[in-house]
Structures are given as structure tokens and as C-alpha cells.
N, C-alpha and C positions, 0 to 999 in steps of 0.2 A: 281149297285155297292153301297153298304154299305159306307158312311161318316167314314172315321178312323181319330181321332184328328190327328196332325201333332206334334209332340215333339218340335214344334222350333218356331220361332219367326221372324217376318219380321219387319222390320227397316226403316220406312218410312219418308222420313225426306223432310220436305215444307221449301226451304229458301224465307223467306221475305226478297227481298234485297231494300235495300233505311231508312232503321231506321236512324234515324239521332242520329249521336255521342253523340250528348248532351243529348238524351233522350236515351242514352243506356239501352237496354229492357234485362233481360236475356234470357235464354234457355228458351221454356215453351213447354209443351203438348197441343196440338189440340184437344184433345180428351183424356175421362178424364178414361175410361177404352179399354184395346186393341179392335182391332175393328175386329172380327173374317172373314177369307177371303178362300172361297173354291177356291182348285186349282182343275183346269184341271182334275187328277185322282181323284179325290174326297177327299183328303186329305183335315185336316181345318188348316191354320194358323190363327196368329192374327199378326193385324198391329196397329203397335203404330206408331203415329205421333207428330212431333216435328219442332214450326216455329225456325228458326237460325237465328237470326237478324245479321244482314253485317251493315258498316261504308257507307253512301250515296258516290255511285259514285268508290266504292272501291270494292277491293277482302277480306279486312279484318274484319276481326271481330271486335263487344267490346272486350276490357279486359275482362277476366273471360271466356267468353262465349268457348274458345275452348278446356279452361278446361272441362266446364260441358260436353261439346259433348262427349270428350273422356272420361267422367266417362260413359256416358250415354252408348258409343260403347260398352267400358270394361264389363258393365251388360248385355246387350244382346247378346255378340258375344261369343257364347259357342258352342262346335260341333255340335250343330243343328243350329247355325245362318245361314240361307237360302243366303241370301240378303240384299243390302242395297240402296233406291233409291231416289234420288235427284231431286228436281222438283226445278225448278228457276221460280220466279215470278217479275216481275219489279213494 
């Protein structure tokens, strides 16, 4: 079977939890061009990755930070947004 690009975009998102408040980090990328990912039928996406700093010991975020998420969402989630998946790390 032939590789056919995939039209969409996958959404990969790494939370760093424990930054601490006072050194409020922003949004940032992992990786600094999308990271292209063969599925199953041979289809290619890419995956962008994004650390999400969280408040130590909390569910919240810094200030700002859930603004950028949601710009970040609003740019990739278009009728081809496959997915979006959440890794937690302590």
C-alpha cells in the first residue's frame, strides 16, 4: 500500500505538572517542526507537541496559559482535526 499524506493534524500535548507559580513558564513547543506520524493504513499525519505548565500541586494553570492553549486548539482543530492527546508527567 502506497503512503497517502493525511489532510489533518494531530494534537499532541505533554503536561509538565509542578512549574512553580513564580516562575510561570508559557505555552511552548517541543518540537520545533510537526513530527510526521504513519497510521495503521498507511495514511501520514503530523504531530505537534506542546509542554502546558500547571501551578505545583494544582489543576490550574498560570495566567495566560489557557488563553494560548485555546488559540493553539482554535488553529489546529479544523475538519481534519483527528485528535487530541494528553500525557501527564509529575
Amino acid at each position: 500500500m502506497t503512503a497517502r499524506p493525511l489532510p489533518a493534524l494531530f494534537l499532541s500535548l505533554l503536561l509538565l505538572i509542578g512549574v512553580p507559580a513564580a516562575g510561570a513558564q508559557p505555552l511552548r513547543p517541543l518540537v520545533e517542526e510537526p513530527v510526521p506520524l504513519i497510521l495503521k493504513d498507511g495514511r501520514i499525519a503530523e504531530v505537534s507537541i506542546f509542554a502546558v505548565p500547571f501551578i505545583t500541586a494544582s489543576s490550574e494553570m498560570p495566567a495566560g496559559v489557557e488563553d494560548e492553549l485555546r488559540e493553539i486548539i482554535a488553529r489546529f482543530a479544523t475538519d481534519c482535526f483527528l485528535t487530541a492527546q494528553v500525557i501527564g508527567h509529575v
